[in-house]
GUFI-362680 format. One line per field, with one value per residue: residue in one letter; z, x, y of N, C-alpha, C in turn. Coordinates in steps of 0.02 Angstrom, whole numbers, plus 32768, in hexadecimal, padded with zeros to 4 digits. Example, Ala and Ser with C-alpha at 12.3 -4.5 7.8 and 13.67 -1.06 7.14 Angstrom:
! residues 2
type	(a,s)
n.up	(8186,8162)
n.east	(8294,8282)
n.north	(7EE4,7F90)
ca.up	(8186,8165)
ca.east	(8267,82AC)
ca.north	(7F1F,7FCB)
c.up	(8186,818A)
c.east	(8294,8285)
c.north	(7F5B,8002)
***
This chain:
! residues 251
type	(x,x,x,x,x,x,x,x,x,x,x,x,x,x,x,x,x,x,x,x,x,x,x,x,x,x,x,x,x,x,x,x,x,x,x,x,x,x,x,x,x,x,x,x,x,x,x,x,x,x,x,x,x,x,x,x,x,x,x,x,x,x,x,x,x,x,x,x,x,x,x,x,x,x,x,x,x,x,x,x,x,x,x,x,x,x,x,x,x,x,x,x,x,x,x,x,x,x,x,x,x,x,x,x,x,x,x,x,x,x,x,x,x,x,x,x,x,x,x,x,x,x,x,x,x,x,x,x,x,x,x,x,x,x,x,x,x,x,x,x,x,x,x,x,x,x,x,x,x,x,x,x,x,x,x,x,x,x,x,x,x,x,x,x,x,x,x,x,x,x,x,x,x,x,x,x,x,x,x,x,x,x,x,x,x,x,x,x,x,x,x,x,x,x,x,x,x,x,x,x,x,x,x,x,x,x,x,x,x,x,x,x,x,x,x,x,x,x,x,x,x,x,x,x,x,x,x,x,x,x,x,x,x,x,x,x,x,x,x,x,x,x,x,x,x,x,x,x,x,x,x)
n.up	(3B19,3ADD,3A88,3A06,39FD,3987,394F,38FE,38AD,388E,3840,38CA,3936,398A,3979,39EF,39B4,39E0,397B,38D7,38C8,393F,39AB,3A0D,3A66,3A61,3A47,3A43,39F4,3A17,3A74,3AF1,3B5E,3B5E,3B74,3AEF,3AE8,3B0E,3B48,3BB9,3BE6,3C39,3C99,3CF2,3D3F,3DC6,3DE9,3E23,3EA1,3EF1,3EE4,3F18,3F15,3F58,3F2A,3E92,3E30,3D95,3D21,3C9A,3C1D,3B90,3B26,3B8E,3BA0,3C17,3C79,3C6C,3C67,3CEA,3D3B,3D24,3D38,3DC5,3E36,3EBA,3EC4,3EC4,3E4B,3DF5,3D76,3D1E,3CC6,3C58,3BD6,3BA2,3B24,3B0A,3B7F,3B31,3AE4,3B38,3B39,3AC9,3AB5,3B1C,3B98,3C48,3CA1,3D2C,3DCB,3E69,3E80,3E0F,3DC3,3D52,3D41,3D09,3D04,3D17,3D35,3D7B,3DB3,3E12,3E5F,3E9E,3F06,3F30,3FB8,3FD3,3FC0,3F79,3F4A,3EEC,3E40,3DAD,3D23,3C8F,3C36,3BAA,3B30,3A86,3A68,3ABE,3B51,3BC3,3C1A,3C93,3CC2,3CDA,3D39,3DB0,3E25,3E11,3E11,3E97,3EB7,3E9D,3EE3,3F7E,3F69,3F7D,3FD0,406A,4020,3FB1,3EF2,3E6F,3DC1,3D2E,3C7C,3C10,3B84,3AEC,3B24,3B09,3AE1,3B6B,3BB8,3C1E,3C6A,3CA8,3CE1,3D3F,3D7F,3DBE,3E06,3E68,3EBF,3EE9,3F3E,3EF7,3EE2,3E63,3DF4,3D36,3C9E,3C0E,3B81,3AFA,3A78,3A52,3A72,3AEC,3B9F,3C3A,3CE0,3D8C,3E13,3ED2,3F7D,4001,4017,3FFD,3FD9,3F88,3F01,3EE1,3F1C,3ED5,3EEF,3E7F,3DF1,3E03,3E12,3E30,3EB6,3E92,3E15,3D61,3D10,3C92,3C59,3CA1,3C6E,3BFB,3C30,3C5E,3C1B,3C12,3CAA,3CC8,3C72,3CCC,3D5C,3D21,3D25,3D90,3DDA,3D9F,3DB7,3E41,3E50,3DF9,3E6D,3EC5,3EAD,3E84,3F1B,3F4B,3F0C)
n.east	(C537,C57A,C548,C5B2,C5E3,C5BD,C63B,C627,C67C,C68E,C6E4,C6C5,C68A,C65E,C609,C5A4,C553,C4D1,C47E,C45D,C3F6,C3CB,C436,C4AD,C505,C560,C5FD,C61F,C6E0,C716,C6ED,C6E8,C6AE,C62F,C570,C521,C498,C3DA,C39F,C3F4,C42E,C3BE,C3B4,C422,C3CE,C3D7,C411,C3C4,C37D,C3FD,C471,C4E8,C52A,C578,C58C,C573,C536,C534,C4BB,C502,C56C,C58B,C5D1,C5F6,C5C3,C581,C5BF,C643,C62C,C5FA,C658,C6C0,C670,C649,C6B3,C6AF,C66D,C663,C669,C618,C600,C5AA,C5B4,C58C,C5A6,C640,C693,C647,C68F,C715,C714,C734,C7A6,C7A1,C72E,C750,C748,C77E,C7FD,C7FE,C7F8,C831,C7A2,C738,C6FC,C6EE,C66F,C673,C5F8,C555,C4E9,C45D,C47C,C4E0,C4BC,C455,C4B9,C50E,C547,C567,C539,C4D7,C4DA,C483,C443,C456,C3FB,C429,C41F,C428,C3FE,C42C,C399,C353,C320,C35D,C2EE,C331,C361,C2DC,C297,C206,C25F,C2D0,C2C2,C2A4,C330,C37A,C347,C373,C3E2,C408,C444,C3D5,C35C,C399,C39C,C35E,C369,C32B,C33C,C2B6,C2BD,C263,C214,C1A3,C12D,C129,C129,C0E3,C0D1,C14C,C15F,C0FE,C14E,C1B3,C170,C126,C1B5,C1D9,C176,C11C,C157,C165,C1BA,C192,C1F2,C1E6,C259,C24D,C26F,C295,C27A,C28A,C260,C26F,C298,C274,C299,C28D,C2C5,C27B,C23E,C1BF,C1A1,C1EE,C211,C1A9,C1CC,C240,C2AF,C2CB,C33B,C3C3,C474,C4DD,C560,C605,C5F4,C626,C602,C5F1,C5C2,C54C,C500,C4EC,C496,C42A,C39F,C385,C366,C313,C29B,C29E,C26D,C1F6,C1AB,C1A3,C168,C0EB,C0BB,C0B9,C038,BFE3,BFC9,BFA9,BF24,BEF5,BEE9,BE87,BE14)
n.north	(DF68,DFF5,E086,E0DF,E184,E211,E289,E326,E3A7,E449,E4D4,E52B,E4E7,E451,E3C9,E339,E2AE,E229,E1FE,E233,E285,E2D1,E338,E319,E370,E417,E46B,E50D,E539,E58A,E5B4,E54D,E547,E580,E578,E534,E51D,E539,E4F6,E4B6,E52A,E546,E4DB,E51B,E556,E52D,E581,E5F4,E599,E58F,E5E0,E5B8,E529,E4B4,E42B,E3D1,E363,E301,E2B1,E266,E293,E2B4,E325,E37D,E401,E441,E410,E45D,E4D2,E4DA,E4CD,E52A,E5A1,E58A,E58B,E562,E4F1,E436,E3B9,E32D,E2C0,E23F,E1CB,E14A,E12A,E0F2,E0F8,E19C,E1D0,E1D9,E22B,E28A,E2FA,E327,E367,E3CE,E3C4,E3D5,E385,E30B,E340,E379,E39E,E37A,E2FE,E291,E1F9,E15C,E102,E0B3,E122,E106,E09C,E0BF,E144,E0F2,E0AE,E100,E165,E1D9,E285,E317,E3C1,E3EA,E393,E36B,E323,E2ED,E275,E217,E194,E157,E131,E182,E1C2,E146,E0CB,E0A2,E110,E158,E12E,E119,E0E3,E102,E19A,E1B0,E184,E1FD,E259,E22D,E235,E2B7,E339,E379,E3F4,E3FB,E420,E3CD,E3BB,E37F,E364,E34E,E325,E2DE,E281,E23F,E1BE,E1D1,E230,E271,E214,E207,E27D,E277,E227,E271,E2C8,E284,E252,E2B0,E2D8,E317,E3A3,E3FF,E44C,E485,E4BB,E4F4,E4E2,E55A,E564,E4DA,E41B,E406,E3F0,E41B,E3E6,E41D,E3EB,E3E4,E3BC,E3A7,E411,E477,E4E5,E526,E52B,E58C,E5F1,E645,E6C9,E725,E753,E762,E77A,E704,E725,E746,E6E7,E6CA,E771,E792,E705,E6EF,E76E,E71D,E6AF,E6E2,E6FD,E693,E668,E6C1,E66C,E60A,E64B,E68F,E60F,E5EB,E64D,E632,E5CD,E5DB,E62A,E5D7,E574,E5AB,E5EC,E56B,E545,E59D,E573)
ca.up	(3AE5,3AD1,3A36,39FD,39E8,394C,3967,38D5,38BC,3852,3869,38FE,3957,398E,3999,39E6,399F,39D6,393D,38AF,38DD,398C,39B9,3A78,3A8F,3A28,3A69,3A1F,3A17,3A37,3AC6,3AEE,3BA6,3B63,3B68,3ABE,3AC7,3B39,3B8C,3BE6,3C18,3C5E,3CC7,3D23,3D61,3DFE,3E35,3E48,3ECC,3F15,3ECD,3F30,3F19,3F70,3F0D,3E66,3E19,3D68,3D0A,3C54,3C18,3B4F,3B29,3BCA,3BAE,3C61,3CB8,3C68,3C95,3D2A,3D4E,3D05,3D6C,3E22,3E46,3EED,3EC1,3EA1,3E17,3DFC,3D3E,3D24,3C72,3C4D,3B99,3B94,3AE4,3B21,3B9D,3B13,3AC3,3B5F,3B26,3A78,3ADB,3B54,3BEF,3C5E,3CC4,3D5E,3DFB,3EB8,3E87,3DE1,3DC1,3D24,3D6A,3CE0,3D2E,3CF2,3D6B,3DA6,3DEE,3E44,3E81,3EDC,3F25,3F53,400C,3FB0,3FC3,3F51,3F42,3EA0,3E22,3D57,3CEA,3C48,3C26,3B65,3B00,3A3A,3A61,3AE0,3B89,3BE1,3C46,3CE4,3CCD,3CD2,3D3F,3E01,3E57,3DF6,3E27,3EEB,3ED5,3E8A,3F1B,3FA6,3F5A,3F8C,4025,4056,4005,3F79,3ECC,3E19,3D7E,3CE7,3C27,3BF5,3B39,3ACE,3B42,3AE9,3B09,3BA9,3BE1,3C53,3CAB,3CC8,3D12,3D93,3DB2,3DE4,3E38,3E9D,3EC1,3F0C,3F7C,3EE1,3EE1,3E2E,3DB0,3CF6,3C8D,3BC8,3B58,3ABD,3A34,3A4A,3A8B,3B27,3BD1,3C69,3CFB,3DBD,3E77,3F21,3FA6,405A,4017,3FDD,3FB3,3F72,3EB4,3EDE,3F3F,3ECE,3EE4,3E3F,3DC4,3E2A,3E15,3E81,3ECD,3E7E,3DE1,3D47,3CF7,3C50,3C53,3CBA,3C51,3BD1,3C4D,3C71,3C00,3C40,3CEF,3CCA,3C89,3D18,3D7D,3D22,3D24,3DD1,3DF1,3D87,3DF3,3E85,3E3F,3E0B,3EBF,3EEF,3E98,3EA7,3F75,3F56,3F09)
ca.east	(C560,C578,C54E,C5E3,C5B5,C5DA,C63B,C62B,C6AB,C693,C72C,C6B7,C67B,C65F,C5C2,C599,C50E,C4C9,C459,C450,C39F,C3D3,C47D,C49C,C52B,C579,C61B,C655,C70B,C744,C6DE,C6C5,C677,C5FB,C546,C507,C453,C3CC,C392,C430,C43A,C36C,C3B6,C43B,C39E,C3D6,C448,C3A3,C37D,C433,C49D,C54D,C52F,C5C0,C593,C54E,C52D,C508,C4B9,C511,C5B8,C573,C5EC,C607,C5AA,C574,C5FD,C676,C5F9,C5E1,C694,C6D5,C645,C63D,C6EB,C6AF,C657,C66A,C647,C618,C5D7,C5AD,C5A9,C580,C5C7,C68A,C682,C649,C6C2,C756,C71F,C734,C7C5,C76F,C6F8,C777,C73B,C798,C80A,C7CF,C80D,C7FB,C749,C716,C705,C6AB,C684,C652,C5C2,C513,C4C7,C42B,C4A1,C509,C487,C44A,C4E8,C544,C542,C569,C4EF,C4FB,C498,C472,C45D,C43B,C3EB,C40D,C436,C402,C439,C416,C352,C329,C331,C34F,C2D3,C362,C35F,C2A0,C265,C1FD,C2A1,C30D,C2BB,C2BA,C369,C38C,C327,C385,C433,C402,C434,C384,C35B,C3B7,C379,C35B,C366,C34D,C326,C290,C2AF,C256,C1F2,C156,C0EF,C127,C156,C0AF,C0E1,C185,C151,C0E0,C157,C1D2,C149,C12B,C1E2,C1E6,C140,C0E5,C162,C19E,C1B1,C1A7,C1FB,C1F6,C280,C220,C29A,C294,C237,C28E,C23C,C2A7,C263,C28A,C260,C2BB,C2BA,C267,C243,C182,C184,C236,C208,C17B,C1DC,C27A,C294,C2EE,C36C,C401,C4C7,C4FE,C5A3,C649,C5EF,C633,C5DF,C5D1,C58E,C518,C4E4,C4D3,C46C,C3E7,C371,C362,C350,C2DA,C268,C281,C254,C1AC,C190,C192,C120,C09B,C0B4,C09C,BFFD,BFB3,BFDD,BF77,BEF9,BECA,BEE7,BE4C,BDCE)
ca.north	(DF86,E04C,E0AD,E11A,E1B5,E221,E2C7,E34E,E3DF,E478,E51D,E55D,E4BD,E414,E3A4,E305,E296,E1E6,E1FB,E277,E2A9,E2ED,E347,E315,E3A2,E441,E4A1,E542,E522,E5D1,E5CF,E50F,E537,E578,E561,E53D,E4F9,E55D,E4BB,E4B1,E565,E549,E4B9,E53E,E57A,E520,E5AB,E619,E57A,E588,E601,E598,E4E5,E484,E3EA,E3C4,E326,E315,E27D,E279,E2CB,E2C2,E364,E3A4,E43E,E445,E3F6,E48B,E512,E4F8,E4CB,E56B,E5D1,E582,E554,E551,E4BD,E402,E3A1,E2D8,E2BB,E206,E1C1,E101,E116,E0F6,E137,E1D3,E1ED,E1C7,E26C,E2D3,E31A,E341,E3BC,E3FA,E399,E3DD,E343,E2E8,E356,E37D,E3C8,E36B,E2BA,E269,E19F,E11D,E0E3,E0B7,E14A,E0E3,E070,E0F2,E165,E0C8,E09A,E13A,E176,E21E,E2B9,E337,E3F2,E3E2,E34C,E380,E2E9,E2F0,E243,E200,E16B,E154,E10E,E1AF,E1B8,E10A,E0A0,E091,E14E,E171,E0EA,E124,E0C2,E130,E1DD,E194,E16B,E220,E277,E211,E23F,E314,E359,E3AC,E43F,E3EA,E41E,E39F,E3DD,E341,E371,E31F,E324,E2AF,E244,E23C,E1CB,E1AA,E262,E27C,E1E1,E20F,E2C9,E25E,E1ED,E294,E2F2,E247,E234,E2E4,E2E4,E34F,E3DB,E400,E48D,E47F,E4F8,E4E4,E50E,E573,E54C,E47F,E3FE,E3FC,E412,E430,E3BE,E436,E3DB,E3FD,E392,E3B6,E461,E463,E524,E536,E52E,E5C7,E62C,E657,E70D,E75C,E739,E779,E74D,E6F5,E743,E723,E6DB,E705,E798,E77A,E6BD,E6FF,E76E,E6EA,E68C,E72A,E704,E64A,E668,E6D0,E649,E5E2,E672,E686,E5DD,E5D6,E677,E61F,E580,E5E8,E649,E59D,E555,E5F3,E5EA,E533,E53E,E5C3,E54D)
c.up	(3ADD,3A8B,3A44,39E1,39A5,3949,3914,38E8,3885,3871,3899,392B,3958,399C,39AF,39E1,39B2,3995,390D,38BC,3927,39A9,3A06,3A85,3A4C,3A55,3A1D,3A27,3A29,3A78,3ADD,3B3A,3BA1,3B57,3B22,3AA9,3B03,3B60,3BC5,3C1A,3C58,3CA1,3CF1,3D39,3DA6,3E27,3E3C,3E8A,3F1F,3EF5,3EDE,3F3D,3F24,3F38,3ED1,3E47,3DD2,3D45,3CC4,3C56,3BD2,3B33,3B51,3BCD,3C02,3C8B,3CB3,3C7E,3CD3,3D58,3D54,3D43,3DBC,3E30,3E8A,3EF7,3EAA,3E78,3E00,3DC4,3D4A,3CE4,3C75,3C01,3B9A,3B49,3AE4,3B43,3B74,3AF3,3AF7,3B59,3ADC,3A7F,3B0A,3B84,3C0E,3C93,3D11,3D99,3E46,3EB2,3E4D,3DC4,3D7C,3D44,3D29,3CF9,3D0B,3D4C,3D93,3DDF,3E41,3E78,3EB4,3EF7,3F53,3FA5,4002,3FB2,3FA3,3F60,3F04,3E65,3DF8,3D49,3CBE,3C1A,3BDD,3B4C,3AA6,3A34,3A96,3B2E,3BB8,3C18,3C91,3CFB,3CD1,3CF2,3D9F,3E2B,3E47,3E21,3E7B,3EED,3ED9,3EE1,3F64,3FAE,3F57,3FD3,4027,4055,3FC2,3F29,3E84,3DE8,3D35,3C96,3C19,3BA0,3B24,3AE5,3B3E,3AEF,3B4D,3BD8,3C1F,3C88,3CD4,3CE2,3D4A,3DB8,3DD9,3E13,3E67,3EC7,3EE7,3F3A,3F4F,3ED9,3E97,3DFB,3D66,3CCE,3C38,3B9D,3B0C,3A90,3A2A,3A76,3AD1,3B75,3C17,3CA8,3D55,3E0D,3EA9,3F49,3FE6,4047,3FE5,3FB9,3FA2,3F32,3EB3,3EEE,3F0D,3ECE,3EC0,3E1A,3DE7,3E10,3E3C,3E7F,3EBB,3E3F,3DAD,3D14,3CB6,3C30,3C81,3CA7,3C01,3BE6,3C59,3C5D,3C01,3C6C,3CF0,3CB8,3CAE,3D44,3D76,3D1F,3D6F,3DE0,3DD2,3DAB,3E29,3E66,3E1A,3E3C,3ED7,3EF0,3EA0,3EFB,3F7F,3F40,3F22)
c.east	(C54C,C593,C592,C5CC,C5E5,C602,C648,C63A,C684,C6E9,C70D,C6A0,C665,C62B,C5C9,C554,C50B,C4B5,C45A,C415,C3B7,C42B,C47E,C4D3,C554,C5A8,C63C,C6AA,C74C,C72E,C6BB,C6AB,C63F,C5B5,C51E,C4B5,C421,C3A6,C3D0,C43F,C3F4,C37F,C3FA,C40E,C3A3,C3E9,C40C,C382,C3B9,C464,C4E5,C542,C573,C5CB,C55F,C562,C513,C509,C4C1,C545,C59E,C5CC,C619,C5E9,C59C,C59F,C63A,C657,C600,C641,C6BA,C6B4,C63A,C670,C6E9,C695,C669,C646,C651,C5F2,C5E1,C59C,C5BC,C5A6,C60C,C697,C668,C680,C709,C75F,C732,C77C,C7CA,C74A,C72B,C761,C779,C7B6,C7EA,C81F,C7FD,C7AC,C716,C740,C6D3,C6CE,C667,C64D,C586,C508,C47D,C443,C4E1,C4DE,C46A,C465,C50F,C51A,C547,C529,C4F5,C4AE,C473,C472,C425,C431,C3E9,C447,C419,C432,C40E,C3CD,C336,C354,C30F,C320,C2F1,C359,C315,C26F,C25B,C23D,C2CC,C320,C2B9,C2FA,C389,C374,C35F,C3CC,C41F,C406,C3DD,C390,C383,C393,C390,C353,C349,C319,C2EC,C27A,C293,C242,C1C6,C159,C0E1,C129,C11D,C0CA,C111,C192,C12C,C10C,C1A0,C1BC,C144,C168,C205,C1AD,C124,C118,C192,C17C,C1B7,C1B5,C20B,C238,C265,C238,C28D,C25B,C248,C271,C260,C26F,C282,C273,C2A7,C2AF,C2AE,C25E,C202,C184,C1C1,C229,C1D6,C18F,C229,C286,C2BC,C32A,C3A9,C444,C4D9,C541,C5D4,C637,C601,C5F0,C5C9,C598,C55C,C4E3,C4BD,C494,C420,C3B6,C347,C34D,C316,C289,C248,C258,C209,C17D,C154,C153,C0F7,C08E,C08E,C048,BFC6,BFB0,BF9A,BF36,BEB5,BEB9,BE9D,BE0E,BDB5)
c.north	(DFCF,E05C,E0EE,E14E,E1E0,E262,E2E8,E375,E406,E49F,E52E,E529,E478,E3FD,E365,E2F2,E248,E1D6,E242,E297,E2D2,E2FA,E34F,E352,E3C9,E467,E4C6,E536,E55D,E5D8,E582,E51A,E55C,E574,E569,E53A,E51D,E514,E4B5,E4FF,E563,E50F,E4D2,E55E,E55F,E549,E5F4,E5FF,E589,E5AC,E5E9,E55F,E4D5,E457,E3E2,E37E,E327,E2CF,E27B,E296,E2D3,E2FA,E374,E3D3,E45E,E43D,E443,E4C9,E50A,E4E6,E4F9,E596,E5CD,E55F,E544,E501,E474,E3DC,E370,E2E3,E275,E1FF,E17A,E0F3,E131,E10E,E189,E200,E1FD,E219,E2B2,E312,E344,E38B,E3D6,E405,E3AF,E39F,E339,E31B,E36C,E38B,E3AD,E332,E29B,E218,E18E,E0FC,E0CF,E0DB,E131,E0E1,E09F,E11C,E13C,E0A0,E0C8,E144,E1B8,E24C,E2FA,E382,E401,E3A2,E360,E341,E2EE,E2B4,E21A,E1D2,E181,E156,E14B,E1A2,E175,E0F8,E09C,E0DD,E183,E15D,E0FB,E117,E102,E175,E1CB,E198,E1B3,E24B,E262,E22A,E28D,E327,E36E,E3F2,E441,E3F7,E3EC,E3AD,E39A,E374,E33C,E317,E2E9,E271,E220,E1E0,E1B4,E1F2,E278,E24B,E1F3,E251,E2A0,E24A,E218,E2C6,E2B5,E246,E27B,E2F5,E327,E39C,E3C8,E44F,E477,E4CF,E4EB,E51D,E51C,E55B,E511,E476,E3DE,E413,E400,E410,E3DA,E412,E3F5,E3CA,E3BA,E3F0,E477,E4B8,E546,E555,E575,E5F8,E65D,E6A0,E727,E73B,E76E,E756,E746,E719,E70E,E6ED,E6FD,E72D,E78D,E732,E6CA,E733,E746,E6C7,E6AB,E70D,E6BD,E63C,E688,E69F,E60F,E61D,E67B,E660,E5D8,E620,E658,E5DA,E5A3,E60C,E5F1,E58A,E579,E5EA,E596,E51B,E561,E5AB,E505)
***
């Protein structure tokens, strides 16, 4: 059984909530693509990975926040959201989900189960899958992050939100450093208590090497300057990855 979720209006925008304690998605509705919350902009830190992902995958629709961003910004790209709550999906015209077309598909799926079914390979695949009680067991669980890894071309990068994992959230960084052969970035978002969870596949010095907060070509300008000040702390994430790396290779 799926919790319905709650959507709150004011005159300037729309929220959805599983719970009053925690607002899973906020669109402006003058400007519903885009990014309202800086966890979400910290997990387009992929396109300092890959600036022209073919294929993105994203676990959750909540909103859409993500799905319309990046829809809007990489029309070169395609786009597979997967969302387990049919109540969710009912609102996608609430948020101004854009419809299911040659390049963008939401499936009602439980994403475990898909991820370890598809034959599908994607260059990118966001997690930011939450029910009412946190983020699910199917969605947190060694098999899971294998199945996630498997479903990346190589050189493929993972993005998931690790909000509110306590007291499991150490486990569930091993069990995505495990699930990538040890290669991962963490990148905290200051405001909340979200922490942005980065691996690659087949690509051990990907996350160390990123070199600059660049636009990619034929992005648009403005949401990219929106984005600046996020990429940037992926960017310094990753230099302090690489300068620990460094540093412990030397003792």
């Amino acid at each position: 059984m799926h919790v319905k979720p709650v959507i709150y209006e004011t005159l300037s925008s729309k929220s959805l909530f599983f719970s009053m304690h925690d607002i899973q998605s906020r669109m402006d509705i003058l400007h519903p693509d885009e990014l309202q919350f800086e966890y979400t902009r910290i997990m387009m830190g992929f396109l300092l990975h890959n600036p022209h992902p073919r294929s993105i995958a994203m676990i959750g629709l909540g909103g859409g926040s993500l799905a319309k961003f990046c829809y809007r910004c990489l029309p070169q790209t395609d786009i597979t959201v997967i969302e387990i709550n049919p109540h969710v999906i009912a609102h996608r015209t609430t948020f101004a989900v854009p419809p299911d077309d040659h390049r963008f598909t939401v499936h009602l799926a439980d994403a475990a189960a898909f991820l370890r079914e598809t034959d599908e390979k994607f260059d990118v695949l966001l997690a930011d899958g939450f029910d009412i009680d946190g983020l699910p067991p199917a969605l947190s669980s060694p098999q899971f992050y294998d199945d996630c890894r498997n479903a990346l071309n190589p050189g493929g990068i993972f993005v998931a939100n690790l909000h509110g994992c306590k007291p499991l959230f150490d486990v569930i960084v091993d069990r995505i450093r495990a699930g990538f052969d040890g290669n991962l970035l963490m990148v905290n978002d200051p405001g909340a208590t979200n922490r942005l969870a980065f691996a690659v596949k087949d690509d051990p010095k990907a996350l160390v090497t990123l070199t600059g907060v660049r636009c990619p070509q034929g992005f648009d300008a403005l949401a990219w300057r929106e984005l600046v000040p996020s990429m940037a702390r992926v960017f310094l994430a990753s230099r302090e990855l690489a300068r620990s790396n460094n540093a412990s290779a030397l003792t």
